[in-house]
PyMOL CGO cylinders between C-alpha atoms (Angstrom):
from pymol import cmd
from pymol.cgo import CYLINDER

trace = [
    CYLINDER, -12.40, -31.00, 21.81, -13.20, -34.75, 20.37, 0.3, 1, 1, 1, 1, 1, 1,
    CYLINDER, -13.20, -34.75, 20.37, -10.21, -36.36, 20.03, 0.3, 1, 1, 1, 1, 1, 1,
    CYLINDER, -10.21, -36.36, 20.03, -9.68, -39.21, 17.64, 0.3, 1, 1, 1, 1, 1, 1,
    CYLINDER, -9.68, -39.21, 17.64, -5.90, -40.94, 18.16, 0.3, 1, 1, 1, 1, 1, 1,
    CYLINDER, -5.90, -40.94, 18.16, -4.96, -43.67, 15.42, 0.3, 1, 1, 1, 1, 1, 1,
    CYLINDER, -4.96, -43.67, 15.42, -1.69, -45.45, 15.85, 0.3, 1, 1, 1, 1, 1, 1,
    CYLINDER, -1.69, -45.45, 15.85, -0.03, -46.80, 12.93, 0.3, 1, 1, 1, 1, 1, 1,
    CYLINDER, -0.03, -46.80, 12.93, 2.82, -49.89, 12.68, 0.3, 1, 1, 1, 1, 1, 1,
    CYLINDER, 2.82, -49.89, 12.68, 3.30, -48.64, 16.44, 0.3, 1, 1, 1, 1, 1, 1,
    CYLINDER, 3.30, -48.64, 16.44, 2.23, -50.07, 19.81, 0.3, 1, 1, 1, 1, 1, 1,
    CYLINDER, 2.23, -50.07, 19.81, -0.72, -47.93, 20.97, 0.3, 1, 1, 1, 1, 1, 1,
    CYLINDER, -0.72, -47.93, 20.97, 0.69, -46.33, 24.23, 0.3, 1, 1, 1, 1, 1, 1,
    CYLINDER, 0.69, -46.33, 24.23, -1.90, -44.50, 26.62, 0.3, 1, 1, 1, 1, 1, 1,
    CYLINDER, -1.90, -44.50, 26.62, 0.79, -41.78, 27.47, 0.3, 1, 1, 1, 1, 1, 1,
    CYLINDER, 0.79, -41.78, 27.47, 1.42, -40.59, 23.83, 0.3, 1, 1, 1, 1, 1, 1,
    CYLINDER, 1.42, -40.59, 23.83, -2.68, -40.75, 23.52, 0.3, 1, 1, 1, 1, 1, 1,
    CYLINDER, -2.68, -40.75, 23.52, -3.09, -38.32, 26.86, 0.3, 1, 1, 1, 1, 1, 1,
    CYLINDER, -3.09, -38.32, 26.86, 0.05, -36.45, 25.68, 0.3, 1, 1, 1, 1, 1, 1,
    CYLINDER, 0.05, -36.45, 25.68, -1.77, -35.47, 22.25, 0.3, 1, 1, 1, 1, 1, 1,
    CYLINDER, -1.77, -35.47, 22.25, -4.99, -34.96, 24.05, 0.3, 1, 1, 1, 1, 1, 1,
    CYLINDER, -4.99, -34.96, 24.05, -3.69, -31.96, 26.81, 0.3, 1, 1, 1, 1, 1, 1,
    CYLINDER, -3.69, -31.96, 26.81, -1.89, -30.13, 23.92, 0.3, 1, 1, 1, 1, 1, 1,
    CYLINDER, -1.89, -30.13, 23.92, -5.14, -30.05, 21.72, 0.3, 1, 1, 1, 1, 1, 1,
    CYLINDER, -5.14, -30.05, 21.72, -7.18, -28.99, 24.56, 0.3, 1, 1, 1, 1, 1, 1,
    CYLINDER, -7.18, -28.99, 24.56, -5.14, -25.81, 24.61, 0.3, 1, 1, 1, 1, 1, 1,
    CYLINDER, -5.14, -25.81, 24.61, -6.94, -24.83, 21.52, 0.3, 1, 1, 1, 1, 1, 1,
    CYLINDER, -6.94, -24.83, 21.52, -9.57, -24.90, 22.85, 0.3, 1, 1, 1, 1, 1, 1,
    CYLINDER, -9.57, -24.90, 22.85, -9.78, -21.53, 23.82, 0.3, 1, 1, 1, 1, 1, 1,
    CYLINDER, -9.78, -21.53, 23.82, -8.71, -20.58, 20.43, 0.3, 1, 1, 1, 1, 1, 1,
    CYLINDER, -8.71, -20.58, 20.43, -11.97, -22.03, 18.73, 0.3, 1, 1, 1, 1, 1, 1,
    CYLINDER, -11.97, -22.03, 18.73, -15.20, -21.07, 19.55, 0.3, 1, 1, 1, 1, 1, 1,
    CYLINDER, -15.20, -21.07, 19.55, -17.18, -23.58, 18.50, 0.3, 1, 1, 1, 1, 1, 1,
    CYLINDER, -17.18, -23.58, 18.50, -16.69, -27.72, 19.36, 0.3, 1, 1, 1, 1, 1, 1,
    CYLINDER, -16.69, -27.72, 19.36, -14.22, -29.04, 17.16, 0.3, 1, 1, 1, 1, 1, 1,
    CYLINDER, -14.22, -29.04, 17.16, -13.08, -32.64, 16.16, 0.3, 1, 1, 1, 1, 1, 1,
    CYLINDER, -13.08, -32.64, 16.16, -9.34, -33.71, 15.87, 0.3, 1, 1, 1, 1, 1, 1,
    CYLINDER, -9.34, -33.71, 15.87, -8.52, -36.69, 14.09, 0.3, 1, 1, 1, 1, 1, 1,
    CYLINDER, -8.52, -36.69, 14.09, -4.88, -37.35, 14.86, 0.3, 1, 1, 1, 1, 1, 1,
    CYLINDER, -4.88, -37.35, 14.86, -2.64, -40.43, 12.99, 0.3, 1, 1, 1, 1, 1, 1,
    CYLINDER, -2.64, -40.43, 12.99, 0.81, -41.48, 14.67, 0.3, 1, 1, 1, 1, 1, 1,
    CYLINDER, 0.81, -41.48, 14.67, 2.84, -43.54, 13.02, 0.3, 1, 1, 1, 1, 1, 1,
    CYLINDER, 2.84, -43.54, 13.02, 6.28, -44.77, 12.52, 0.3, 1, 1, 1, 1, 1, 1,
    CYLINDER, 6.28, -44.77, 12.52, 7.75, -45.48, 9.06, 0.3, 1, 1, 1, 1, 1, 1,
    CYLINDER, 7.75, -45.48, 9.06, 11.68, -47.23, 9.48, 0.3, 1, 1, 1, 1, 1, 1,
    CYLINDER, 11.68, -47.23, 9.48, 13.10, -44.54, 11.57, 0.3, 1, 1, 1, 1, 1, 1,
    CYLINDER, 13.10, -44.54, 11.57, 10.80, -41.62, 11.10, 0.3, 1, 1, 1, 1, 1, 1,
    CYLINDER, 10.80, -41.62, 11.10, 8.05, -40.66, 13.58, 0.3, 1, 1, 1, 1, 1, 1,
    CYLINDER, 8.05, -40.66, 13.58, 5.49, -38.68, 11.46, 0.3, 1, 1, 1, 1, 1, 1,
    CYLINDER, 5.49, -38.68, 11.46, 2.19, -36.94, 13.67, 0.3, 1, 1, 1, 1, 1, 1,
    CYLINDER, 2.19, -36.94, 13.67, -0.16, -35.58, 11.53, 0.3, 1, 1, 1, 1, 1, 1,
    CYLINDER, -0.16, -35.58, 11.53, -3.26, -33.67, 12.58, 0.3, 1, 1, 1, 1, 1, 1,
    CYLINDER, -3.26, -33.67, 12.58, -6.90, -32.22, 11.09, 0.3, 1, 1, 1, 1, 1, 1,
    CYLINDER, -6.90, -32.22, 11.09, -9.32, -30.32, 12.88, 0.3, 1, 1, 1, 1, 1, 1,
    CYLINDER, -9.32, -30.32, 12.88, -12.64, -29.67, 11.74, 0.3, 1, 1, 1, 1, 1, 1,
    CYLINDER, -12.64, -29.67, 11.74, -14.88, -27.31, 13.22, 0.3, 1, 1, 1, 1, 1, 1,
    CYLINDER, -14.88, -27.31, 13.22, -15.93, -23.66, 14.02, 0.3, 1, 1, 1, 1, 1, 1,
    CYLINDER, -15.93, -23.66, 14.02, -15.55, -22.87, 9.85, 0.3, 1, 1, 1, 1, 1, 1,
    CYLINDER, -15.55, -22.87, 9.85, -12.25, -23.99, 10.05, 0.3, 1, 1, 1, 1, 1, 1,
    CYLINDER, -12.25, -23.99, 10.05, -10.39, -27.11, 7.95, 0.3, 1, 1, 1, 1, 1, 1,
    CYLINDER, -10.39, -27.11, 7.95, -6.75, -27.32, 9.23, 0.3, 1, 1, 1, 1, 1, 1,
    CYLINDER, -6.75, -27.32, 9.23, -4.27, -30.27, 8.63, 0.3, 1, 1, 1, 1, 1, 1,
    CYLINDER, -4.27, -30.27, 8.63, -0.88, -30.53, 9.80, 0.3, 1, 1, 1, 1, 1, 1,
    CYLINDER, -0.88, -30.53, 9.80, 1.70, -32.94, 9.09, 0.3, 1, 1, 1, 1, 1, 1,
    CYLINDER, 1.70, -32.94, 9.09, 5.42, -33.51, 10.57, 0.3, 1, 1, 1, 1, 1, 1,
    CYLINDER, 5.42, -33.51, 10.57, 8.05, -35.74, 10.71, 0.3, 1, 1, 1, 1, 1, 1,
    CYLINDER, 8.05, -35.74, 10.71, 10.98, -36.13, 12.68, 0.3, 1, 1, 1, 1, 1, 1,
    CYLINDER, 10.98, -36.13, 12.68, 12.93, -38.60, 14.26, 0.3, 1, 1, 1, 1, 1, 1,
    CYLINDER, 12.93, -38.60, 14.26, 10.81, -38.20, 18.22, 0.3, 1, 1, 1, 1, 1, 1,
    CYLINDER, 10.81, -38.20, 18.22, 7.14, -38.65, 18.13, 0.3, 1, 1, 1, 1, 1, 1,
    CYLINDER, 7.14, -38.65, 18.13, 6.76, -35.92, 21.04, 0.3, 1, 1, 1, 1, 1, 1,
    CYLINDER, 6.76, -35.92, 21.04, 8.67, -33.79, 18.76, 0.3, 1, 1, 1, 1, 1, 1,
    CYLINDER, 8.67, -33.79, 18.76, 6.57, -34.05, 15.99, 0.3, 1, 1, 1, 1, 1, 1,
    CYLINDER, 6.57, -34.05, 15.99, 3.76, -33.62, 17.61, 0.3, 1, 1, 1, 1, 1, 1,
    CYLINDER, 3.76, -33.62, 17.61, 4.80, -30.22, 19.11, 0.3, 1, 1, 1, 1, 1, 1,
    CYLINDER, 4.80, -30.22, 19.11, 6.11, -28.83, 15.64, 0.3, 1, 1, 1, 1, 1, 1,
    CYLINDER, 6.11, -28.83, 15.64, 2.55, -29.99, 14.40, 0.3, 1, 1, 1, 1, 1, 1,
    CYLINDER, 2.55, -29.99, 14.40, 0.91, -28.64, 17.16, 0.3, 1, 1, 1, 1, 1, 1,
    CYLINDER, 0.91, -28.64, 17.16, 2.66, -25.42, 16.45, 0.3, 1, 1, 1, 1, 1, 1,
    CYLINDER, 2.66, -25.42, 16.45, 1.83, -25.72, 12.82, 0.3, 1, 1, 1, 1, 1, 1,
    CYLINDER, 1.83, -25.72, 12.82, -1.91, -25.79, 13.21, 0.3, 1, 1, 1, 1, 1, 1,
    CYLINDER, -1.91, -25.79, 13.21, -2.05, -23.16, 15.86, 0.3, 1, 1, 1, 1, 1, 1,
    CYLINDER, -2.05, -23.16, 15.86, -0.51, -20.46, 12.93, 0.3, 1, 1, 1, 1, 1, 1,
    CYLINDER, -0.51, -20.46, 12.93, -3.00, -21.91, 10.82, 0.3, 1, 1, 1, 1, 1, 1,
    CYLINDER, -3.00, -21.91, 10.82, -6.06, -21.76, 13.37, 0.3, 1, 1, 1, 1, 1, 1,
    CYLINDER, -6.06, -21.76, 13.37, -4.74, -18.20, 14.03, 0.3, 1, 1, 1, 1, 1, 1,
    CYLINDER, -4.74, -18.20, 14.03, -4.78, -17.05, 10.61, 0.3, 1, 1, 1, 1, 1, 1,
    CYLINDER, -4.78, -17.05, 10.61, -8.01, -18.90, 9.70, 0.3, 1, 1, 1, 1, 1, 1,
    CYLINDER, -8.01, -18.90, 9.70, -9.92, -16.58, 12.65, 0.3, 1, 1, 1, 1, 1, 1,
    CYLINDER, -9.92, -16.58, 12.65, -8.39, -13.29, 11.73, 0.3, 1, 1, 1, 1, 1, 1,
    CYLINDER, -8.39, -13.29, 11.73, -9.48, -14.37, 8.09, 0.3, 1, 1, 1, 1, 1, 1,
    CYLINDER, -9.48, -14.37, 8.09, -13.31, -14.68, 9.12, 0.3, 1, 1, 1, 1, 1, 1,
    CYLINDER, -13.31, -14.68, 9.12, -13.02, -11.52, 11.42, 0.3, 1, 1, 1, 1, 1, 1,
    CYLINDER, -13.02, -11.52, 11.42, -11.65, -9.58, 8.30, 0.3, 1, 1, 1, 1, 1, 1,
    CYLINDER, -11.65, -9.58, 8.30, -14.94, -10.98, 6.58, 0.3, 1, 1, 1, 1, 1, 1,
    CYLINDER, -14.94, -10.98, 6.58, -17.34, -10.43, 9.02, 0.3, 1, 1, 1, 1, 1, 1,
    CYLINDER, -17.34, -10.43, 9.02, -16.72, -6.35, 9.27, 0.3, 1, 1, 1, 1, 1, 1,
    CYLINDER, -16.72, -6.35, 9.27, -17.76, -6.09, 5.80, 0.3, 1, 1, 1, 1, 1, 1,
    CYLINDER, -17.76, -6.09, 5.80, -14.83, -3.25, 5.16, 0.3, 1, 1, 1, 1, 1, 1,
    CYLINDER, -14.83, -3.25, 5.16, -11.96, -3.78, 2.73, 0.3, 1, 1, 1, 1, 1, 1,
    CYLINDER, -11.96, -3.78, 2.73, -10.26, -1.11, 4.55, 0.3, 1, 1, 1, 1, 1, 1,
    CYLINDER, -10.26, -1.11, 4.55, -6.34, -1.73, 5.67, 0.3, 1, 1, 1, 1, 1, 1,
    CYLINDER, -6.34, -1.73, 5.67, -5.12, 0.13, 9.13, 0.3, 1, 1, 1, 1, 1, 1,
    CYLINDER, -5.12, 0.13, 9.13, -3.69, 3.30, 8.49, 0.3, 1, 1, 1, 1, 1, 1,
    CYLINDER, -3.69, 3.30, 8.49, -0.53, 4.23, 10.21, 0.3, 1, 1, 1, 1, 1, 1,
    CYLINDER, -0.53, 4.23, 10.21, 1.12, 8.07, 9.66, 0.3, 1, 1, 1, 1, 1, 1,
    CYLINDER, 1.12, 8.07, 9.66, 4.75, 7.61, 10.12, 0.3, 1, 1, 1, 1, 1, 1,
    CYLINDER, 4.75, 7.61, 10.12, 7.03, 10.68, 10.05, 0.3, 1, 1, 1, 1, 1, 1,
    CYLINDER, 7.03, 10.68, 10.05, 10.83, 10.49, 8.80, 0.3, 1, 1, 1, 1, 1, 1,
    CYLINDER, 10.83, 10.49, 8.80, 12.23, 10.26, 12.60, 0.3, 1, 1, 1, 1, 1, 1,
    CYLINDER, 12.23, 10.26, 12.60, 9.91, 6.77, 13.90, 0.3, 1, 1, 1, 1, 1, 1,
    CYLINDER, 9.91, 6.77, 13.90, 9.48, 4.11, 11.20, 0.3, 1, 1, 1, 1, 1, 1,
    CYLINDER, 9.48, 4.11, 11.20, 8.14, 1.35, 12.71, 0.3, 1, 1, 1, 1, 1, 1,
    CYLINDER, 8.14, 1.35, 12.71, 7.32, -2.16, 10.46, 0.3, 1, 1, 1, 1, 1, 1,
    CYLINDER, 7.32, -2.16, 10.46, 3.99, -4.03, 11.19, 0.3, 1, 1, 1, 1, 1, 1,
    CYLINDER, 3.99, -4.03, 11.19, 2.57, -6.63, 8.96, 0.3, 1, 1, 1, 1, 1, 1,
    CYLINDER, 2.57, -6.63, 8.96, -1.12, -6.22, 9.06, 0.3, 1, 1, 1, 1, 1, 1,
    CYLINDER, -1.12, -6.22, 9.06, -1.18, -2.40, 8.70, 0.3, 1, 1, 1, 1, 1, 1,
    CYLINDER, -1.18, -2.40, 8.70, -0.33, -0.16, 6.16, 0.3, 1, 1, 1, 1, 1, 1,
    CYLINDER, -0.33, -0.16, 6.16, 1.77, 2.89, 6.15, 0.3, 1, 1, 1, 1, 1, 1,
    CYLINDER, 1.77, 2.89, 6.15, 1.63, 6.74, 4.73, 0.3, 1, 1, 1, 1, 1, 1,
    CYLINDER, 1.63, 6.74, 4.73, 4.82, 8.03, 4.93, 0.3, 1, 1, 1, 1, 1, 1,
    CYLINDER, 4.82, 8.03, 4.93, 4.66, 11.69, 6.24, 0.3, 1, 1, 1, 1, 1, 1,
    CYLINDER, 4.66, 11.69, 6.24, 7.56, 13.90, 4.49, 0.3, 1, 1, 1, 1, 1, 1,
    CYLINDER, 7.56, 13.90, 4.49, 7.50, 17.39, 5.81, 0.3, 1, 1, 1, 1, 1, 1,
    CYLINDER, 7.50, 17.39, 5.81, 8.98, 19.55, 2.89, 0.3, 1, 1, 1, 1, 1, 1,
    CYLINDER, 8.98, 19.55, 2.89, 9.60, 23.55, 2.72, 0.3, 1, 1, 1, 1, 1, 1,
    CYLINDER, 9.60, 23.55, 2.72, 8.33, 24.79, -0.45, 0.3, 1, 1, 1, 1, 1, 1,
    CYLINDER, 8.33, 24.79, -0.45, 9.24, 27.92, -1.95, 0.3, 1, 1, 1, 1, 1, 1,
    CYLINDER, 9.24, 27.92, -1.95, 8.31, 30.33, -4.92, 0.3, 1, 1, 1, 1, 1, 1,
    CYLINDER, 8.31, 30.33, -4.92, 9.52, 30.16, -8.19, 0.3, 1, 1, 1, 1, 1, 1,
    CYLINDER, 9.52, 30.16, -8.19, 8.10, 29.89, -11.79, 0.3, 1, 1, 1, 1, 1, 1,
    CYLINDER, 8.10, 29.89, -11.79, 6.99, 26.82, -13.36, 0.3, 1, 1, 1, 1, 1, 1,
    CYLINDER, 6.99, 26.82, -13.36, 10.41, 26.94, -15.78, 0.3, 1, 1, 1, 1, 1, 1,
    CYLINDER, 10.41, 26.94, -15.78, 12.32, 27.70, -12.69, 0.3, 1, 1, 1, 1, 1, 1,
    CYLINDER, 12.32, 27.70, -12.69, 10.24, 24.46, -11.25, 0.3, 1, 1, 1, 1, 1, 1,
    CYLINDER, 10.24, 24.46, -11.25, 11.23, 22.25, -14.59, 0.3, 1, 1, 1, 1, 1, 1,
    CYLINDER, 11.23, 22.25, -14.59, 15.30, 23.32, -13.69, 0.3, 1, 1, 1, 1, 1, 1,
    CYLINDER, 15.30, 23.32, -13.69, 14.89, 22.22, -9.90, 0.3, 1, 1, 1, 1, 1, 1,
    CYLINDER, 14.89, 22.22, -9.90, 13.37, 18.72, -11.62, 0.3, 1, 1, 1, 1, 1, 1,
    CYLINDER, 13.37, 18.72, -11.62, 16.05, 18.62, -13.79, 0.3, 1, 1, 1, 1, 1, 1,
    CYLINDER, 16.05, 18.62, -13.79, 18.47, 18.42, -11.41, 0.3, 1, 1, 1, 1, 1, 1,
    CYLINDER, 18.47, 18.42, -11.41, 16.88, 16.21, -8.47, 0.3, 1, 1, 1, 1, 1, 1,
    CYLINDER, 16.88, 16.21, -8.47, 16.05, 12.71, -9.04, 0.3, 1, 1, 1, 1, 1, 1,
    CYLINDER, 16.05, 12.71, -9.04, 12.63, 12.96, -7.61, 0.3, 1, 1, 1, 1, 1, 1,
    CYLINDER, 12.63, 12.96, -7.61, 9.54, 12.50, -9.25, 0.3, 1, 1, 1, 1, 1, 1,
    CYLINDER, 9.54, 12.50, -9.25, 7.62, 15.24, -7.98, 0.3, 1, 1, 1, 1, 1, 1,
    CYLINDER, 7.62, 15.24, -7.98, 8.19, 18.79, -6.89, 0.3, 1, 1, 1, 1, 1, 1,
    CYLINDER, 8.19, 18.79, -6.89, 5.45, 20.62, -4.45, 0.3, 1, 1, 1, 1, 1, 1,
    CYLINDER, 5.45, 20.62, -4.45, 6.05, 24.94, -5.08, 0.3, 1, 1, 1, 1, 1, 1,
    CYLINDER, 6.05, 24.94, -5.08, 4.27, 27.83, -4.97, 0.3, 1, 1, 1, 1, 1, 1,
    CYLINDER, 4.27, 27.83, -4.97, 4.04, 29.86, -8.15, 0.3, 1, 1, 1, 1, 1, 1,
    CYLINDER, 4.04, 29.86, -8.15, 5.42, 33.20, -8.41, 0.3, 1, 1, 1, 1, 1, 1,
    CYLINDER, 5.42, 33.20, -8.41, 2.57, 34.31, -10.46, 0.3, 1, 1, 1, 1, 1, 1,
    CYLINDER, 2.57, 34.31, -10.46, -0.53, 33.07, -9.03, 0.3, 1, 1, 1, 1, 1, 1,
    CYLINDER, -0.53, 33.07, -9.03, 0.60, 32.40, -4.96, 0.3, 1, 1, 1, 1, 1, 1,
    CYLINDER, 0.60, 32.40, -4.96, -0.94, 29.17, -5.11, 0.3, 1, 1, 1, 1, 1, 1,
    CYLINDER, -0.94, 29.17, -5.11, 0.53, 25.90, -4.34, 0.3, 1, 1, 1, 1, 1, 1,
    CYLINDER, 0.53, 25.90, -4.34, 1.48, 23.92, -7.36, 0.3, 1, 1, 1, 1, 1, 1,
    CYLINDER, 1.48, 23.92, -7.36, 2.85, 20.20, -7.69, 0.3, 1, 1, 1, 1, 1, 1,
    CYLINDER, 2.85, 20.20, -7.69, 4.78, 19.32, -10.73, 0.3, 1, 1, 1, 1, 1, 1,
    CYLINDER, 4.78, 19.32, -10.73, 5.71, 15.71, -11.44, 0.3, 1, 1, 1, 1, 1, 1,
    CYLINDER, 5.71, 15.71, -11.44, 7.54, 13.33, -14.20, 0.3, 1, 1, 1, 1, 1, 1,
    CYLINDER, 7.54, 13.33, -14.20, 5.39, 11.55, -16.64, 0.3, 1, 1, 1, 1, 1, 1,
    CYLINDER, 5.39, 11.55, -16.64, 6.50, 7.96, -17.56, 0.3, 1, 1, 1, 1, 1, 1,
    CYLINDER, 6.50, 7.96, -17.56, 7.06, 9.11, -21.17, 0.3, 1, 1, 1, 1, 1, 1,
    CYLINDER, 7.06, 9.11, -21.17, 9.68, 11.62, -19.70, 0.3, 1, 1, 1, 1, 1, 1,
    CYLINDER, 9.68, 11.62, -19.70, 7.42, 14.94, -20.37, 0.3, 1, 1, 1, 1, 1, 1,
    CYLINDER, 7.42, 14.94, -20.37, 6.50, 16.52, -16.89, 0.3, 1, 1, 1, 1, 1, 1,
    CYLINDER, 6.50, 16.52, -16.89, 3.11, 17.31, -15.65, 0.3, 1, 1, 1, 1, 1, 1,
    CYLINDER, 3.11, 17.31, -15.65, 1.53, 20.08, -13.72, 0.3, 1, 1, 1, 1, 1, 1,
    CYLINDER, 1.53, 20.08, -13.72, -0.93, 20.08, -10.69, 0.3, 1, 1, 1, 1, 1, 1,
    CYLINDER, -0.93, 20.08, -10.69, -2.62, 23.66, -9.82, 0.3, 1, 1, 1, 1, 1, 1,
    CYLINDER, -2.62, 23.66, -9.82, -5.60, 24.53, -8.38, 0.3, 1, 1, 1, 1, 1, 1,
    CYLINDER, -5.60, 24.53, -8.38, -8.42, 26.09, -10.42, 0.3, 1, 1, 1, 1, 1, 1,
    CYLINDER, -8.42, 26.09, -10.42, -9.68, 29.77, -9.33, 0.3, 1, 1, 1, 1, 1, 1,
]
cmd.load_cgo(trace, "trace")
């Protein structure tokens, strides 16, 4: 990576400069095209402030810090723009596959498990039983759910009925 180190109201030092340079080359392996870093240090009163851009490999990052250390601020920079280079690559992989579609993951009642870049269909086992469609209105009445799966006395087929935002219910059964 091309490395660019400007010191401002501060006495250039060669060990802040080689300092910088070893913790950029570690992203190296993140990008995989050259990049450039431009990287400003400078010291206003008593704050140290590092502040980073990388160009390169369809990326535009910048990161800015201050704190009262310079190494400091350049590691909570550092950390800064590797998040951002991160989430810029998974960005263009999402892109390049073309497909809006998410990760599916089943979860039954028993394991729920929380990941951020998947999403989740919530499997709910339920026994259903037969009963009449006013029989089927009662049960509603009394739960708090919004949906009730049964199969109807009359026609042994499974039927799903649910609560309509104006408060009226709704019925789902098969045709034939």
């Amino acid at each position: 990576m091309q490395t660019s180190v400007t010191f401002k109201n501060l006495d250039p030092s060669e060990t802040l400069k080689s300092y910088v340079t070893d913790k950029l080359n570690r992203f190296d392996r993140l990008l995989d095209n050259p990049a450039e870093a431009n990287v400003v240090l400078s010291v206003e009163k008593f704050r140290h402030i590092a502040e980073i851009n990388i160009a390169g490999d369809r990326l535009n990052i910048n990161g800015k810090e201050e704190t009262v250390d310079m190494y400091s601020a350049i590691d909570m920079v550092l950390d800064k723009l590797e998040k951002q280079i991160k989430k810029g690559k998974q960005k263009i992989r999402e892109r390049r596959s073309g497909s809006k579609a998410k990760n599916f993951v089943i979860e039954h009642e028993a394991n729920l498990s929380e990941e951020e870049t998947e999403q989740h269909v919530r499997v709910k086992n339920i026994e259903y039983k037969p009963m009449d469609v006013e029989e089927a209105v009662l049960q509603m009445d009394l739960r708090n759910d919004n949906f009730l799966v049964f199969t109807n006395a009359r026609s042994d087929k499974v039927n799903v009925l649910y609560r309509r935002k104006d408060g009226h219910y709704g019925l789902i059964q098969p045709s034939n």
